[in-house]
Z-matrix of the N, CA and C atoms (Angstrom, degrees):
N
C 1 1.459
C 2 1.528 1 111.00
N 3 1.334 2 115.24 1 -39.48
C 4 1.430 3 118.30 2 -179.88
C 5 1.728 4 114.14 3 -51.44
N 6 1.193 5 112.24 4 -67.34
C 7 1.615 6 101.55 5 143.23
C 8 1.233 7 144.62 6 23.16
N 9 1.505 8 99.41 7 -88.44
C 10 1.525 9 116.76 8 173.72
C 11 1.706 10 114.40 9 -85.13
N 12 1.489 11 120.05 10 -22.54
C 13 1.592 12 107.74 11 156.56
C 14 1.053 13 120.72 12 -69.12
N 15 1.778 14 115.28 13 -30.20
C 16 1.302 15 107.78 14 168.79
C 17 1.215 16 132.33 15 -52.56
N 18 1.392 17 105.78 16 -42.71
C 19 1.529 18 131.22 17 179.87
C 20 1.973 19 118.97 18 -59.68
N 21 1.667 20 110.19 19 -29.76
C 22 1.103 21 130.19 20 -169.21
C 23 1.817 22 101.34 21 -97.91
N 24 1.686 23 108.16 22 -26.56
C 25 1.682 24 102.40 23 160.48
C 26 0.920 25 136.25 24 -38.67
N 27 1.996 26 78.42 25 -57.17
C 28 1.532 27 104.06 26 -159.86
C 29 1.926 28 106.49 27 -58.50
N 30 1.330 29 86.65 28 -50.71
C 31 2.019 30 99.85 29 -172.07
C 32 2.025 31 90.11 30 -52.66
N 33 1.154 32 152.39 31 -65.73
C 34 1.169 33 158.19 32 109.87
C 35 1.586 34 98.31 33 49.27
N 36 1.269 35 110.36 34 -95.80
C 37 1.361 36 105.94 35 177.32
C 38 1.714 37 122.63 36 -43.62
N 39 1.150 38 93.70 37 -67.32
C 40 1.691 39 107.15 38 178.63
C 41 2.055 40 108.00 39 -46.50
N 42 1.004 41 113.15 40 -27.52
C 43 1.421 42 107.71 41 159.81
C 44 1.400 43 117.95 42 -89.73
N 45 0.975 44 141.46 43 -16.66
C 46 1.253 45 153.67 44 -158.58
C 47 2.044 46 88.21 45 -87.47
N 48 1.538 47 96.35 46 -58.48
C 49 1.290 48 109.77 47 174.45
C 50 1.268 49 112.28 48 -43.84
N 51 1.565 50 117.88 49 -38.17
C 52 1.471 51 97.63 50 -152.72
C 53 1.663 52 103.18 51 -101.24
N 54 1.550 53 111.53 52 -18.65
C 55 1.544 54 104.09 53 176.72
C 56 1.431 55 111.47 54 -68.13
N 57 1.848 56 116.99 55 -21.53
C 58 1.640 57 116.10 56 174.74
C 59 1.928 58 107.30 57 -77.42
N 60 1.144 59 128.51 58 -14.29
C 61 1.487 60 123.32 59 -168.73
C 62 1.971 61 93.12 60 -105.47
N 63 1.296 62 98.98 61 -31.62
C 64 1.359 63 104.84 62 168.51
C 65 1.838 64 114.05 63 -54.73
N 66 0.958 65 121.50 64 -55.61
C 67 1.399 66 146.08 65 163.67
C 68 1.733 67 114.66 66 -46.79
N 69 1.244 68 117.64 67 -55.53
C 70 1.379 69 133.99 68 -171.55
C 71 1.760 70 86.13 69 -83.11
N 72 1.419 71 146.17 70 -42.23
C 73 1.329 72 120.87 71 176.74
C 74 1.874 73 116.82 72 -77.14
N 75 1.702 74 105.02 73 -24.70
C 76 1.319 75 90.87 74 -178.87
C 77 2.148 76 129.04 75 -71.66
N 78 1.842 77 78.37 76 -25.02
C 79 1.632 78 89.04 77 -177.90
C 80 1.574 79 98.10 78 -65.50
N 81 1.405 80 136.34 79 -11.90
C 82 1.631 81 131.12 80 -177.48
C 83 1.538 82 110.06 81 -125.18
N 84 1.120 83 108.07 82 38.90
C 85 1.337 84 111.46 83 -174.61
C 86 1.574 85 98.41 84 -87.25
N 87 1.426 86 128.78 85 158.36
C 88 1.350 87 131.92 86 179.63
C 89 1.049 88 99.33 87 -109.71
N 90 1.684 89 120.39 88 -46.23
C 91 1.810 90 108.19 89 -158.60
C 92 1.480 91 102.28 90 -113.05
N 93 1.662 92 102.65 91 100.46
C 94 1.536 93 120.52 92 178.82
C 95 1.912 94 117.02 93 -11.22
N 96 1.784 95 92.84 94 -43.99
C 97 1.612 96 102.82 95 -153.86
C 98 1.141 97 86.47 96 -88.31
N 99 1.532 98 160.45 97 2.42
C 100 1.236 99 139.95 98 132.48
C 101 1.367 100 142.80 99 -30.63
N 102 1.102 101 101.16 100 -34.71
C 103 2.052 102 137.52 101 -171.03
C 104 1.140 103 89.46 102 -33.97
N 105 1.637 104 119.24 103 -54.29
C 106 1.443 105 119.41 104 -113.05
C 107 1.168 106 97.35 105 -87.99
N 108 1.562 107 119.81 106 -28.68
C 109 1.515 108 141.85 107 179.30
C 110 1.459 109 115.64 108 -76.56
N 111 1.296 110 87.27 109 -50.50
C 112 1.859 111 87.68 110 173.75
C 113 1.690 112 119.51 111 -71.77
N 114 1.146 113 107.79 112 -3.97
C 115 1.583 114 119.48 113 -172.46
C 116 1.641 115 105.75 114 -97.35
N 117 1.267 116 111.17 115 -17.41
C 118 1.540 117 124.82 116 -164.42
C 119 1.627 118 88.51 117 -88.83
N 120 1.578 119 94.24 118 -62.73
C 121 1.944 120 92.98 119 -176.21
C 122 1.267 121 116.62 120 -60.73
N 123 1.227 122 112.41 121 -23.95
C 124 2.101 123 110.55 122 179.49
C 125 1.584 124 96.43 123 -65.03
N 126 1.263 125 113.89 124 -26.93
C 127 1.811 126 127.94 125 -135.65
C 128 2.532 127 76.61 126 -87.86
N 129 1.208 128 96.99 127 -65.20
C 130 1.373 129 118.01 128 176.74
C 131 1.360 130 95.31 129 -35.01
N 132 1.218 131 121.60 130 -93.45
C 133 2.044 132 147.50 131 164.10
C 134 1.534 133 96.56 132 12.94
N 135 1.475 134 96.96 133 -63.30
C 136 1.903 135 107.52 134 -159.84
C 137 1.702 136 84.88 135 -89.48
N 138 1.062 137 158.70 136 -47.91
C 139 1.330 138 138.01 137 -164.25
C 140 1.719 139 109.62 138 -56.55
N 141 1.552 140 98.54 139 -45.64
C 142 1.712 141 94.58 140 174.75
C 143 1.476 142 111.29 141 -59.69
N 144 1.111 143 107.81 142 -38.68
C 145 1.785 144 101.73 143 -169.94
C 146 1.450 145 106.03 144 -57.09
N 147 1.313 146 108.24 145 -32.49
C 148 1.812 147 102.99 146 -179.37
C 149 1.446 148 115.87 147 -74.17
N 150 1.238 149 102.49 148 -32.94
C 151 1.448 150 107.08 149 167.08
C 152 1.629 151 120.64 150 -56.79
N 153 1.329 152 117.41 151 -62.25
C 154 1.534 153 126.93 152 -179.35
C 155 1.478 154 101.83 153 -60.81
N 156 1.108 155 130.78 154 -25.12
C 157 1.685 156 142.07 155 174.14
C 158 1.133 157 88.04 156 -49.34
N 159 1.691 158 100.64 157 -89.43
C 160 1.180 159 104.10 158 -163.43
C 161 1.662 160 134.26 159 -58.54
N 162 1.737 161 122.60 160 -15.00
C 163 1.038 162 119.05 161 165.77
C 164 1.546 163 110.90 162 -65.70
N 165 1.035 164 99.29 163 -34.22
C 166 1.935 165 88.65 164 -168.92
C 167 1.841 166 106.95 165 -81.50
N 168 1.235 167 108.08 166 -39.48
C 169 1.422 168 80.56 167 156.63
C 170 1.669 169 157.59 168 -68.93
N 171 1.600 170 89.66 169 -8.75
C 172 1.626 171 117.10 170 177.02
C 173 1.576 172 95.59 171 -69.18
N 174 1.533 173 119.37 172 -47.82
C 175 1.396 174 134.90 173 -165.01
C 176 1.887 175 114.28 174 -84.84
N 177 1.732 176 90.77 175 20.40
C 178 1.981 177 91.01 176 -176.99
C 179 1.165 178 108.93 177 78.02
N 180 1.512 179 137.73 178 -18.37
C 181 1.320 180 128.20 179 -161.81
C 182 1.588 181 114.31 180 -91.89
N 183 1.650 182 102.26 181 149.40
C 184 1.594 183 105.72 182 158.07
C 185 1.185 184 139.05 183 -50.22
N 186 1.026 185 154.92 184 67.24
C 187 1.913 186 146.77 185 -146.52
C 188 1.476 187 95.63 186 -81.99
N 189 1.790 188 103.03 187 125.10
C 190 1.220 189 102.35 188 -177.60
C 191 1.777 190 120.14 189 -67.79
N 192 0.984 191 110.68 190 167.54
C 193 1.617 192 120.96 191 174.93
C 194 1.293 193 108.58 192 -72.12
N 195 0.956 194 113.25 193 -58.37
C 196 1.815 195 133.76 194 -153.19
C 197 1.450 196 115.76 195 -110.31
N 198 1.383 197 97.68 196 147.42
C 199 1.571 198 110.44 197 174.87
C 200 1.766 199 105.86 198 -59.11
N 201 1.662 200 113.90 199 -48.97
C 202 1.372 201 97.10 200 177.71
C 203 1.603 202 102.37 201 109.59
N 204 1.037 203 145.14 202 172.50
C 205 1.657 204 147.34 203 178.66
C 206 1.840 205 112.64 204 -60.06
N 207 0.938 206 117.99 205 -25.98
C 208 1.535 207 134.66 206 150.26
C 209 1.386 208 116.56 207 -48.94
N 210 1.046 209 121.40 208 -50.19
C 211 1.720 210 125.27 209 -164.72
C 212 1.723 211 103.34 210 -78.81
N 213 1.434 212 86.46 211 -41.14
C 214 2.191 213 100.69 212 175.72
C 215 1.396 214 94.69 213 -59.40
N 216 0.839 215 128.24 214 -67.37
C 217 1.542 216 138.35 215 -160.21
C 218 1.554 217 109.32 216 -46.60
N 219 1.644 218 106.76 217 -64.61
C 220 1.557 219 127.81 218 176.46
C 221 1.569 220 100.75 219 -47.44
N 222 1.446 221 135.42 220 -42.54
C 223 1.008 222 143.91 221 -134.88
C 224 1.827 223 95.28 222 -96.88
N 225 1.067 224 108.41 223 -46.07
C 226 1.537 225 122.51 224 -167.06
C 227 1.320 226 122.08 225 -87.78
N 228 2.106 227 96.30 226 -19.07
C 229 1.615 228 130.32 227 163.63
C 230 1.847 229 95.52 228 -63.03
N 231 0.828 230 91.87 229 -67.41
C 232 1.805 231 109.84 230 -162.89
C 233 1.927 232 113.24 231 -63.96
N 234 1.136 233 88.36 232 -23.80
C 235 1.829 234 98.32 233 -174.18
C 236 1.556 235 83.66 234 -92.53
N 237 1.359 236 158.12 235 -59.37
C 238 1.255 237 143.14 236 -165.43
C 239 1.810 238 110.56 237 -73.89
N 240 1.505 239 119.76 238 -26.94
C 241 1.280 240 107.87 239 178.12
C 242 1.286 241 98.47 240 -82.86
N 243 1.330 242 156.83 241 -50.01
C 244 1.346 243 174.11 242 172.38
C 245 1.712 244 78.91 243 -30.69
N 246 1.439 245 140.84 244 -64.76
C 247 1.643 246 118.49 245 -144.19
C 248 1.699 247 90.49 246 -84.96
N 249 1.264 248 135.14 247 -11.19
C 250 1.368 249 136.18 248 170.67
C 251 1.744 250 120.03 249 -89.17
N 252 1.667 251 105.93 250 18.27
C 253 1.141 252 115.99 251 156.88
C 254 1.915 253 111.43 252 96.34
N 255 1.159 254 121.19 253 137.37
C 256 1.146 255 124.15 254 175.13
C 257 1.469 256 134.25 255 -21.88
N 258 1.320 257 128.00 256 -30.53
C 259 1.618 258 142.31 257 174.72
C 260 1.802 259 87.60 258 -57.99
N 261 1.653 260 97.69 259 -77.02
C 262 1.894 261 101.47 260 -156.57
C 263 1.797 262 98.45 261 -33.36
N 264 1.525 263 99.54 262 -48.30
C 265 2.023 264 104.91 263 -148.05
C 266 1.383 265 83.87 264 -77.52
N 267 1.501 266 155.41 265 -17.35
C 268 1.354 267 132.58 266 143.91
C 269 0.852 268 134.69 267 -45.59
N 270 1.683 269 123.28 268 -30.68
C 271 0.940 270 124.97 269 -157.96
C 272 1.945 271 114.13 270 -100.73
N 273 1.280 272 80.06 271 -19.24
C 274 1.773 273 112.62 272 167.43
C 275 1.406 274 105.36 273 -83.42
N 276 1.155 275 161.44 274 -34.72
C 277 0.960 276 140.64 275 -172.38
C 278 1.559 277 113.85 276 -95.78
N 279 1.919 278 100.89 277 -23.46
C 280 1.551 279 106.57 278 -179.26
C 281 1.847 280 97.75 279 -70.89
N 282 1.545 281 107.97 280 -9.33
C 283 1.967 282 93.46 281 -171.59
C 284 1.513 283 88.51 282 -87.78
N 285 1.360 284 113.18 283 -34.14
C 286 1.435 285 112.62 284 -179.09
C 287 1.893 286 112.36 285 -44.97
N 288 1.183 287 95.48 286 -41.24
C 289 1.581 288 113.22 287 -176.60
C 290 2.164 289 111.23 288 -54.31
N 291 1.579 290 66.93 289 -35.45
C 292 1.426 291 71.54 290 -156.86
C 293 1.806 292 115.38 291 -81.79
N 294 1.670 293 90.73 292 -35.17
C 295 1.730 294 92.23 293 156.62
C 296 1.310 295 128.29 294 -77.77
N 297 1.043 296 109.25 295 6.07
C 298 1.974 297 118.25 296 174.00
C 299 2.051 298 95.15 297 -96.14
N 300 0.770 299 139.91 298 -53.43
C 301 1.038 300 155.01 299 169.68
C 302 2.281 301 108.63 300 -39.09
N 303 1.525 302 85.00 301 -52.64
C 304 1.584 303 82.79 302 173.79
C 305 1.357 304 109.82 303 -75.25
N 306 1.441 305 121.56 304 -28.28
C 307 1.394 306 116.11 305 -158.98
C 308 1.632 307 92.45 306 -90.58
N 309 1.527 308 123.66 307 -11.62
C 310 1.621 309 94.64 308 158.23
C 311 1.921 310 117.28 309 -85.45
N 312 0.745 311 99.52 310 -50.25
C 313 1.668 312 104.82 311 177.25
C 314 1.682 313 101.51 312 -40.19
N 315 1.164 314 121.24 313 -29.42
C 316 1.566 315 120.91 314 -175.76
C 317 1.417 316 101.21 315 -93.18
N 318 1.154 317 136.67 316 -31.01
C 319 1.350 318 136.30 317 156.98
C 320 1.362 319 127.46 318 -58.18
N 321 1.342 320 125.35 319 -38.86
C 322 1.314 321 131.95 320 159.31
C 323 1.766 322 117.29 321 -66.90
N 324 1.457 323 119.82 322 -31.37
C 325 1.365 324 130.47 323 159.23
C 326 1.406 325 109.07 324 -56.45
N 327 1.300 326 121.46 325 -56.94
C 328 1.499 327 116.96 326 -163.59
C 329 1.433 328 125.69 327 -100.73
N 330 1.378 329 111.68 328 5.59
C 331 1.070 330 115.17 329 -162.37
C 332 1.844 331 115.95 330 -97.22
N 333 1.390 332 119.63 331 123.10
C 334 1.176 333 103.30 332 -175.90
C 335 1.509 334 123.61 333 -95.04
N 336 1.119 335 121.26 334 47.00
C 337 1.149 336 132.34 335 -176.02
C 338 1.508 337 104.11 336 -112.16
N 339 1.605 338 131.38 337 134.94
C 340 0.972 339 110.51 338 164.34
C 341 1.717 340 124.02 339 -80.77
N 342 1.303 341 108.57 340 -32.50
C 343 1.420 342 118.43 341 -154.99
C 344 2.020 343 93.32 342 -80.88
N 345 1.423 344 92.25 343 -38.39
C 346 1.720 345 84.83 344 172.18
C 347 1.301 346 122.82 345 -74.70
N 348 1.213 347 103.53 346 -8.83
C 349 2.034 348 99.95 347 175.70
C 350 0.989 349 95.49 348 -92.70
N 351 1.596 350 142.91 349 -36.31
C 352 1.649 351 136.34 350 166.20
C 353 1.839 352 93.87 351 -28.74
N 354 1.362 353 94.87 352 -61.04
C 355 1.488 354 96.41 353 -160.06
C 356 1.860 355 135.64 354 -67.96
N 357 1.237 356 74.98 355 -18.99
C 358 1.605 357 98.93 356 172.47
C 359 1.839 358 112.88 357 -72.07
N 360 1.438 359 101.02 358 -49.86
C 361 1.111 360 130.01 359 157.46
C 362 1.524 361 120.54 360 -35.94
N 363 1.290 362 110.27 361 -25.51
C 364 1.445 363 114.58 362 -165.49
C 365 1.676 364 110.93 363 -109.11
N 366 1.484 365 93.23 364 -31.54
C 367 1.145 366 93.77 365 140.80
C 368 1.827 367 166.62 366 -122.08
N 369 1.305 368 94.48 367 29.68
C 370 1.250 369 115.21 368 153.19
C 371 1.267 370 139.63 369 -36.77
N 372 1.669 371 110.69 370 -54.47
C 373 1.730 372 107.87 371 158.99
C 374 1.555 373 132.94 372 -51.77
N 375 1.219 374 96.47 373 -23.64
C 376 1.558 375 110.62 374 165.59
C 377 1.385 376 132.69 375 -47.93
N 378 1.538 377 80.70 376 -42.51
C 379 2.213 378 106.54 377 -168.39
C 380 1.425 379 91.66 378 -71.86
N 381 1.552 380 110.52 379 -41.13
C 382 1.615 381 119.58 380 -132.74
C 383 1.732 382 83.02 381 -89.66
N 384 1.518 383 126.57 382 -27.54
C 385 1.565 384 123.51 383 -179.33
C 386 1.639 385 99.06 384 -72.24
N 387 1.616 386 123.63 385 -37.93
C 388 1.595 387 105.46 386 -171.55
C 389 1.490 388 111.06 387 -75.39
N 390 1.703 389 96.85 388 -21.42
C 391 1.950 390 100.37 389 -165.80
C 392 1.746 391 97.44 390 -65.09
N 393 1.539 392 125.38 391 -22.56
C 394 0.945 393 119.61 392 -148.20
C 395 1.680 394 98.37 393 -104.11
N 396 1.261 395 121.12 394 -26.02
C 397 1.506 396 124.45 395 174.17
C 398 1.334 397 103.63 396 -76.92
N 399 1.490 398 137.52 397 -37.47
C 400 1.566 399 113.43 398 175.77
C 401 1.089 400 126.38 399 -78.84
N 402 2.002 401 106.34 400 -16.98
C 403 1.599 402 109.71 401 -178.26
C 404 1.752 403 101.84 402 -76.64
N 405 1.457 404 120.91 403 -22.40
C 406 1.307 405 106.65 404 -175.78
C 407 1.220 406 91.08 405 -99.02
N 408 1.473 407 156.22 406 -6.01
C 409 1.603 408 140.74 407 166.24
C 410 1.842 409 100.86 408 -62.99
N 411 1.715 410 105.26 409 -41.90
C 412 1.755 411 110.52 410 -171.26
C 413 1.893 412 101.34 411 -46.79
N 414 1.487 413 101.51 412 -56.62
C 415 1.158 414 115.39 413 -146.18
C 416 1.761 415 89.42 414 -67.12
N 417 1.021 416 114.93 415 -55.57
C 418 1.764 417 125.43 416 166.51
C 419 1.427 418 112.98 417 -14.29
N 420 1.718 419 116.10 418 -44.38
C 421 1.146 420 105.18 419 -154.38
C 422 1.561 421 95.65 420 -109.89
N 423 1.373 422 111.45 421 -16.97
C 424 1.922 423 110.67 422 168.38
C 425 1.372 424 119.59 423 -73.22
């Protein structure tokens, strides 16, 4: 079991991460009519976190607080492409997209839990709807 809470942290952090880099690109956003998209995926970001919250506490577990050395990183990633204008911090948040996206598919790979890879599983379409609004906002703006 340890495993699969581990496994449900990890996804935990990496969202945790992304509603704070989500946040740190909208306060520097240039083109207003972006918001609306990036506000949807922060909006997405924080719905999983309640979810993984709440699984790990259903499951006895601690749910971490924090993004963790990842979230600093993402954060300081995203605050320097963000002051070089809207393209970079798209283009940073769509990689962001894209390593949130591996780290579920790698969670459902590694995880030895069955009922938590159901669950991981369940939420996957989720990742795969934000990975797909910043990769078509990226492509939008090239």
């Amino acid at each position: 079991m340890s495993n699969g809470i581990d496994c449900l942290n990890g996804l935990l952090r990496g969202e945790i991460s992304a509603v704070e880099t989500y946040n740190v690109a909208l306060k520097s956003l240039h083109s207003p009519e972006l918001a609306s998209t990036l506000q949807q995926c922060q909006t997405d970001h924080n719905t999983r976190v309640l979810q993984l919250r709440q699984k790990l506490a259903s499951l006895g577990a601690e749910p971490t607080d924090s993004s963790g050395t990842w979230g600093a990183f993402a954060r300081f990633m995203e605050s320097t492409a963000a002051a070089s204008g809207d393209k970079p911090s798209i283009a940073m948040l769509e990689e962001g997209e894209d390593h949130g996206l591996q780290a579920y598919r790698s969670g459902i790979d590694k995880c030895d839990d069955g009922d938590i890879r159901i669950f991981i599983k369940d939420l996957l379409p989720a990742q795969e709807r934000t990975h797909e609004k910043m990769s078509t906002l990226k492509r939008e703006l090239n």
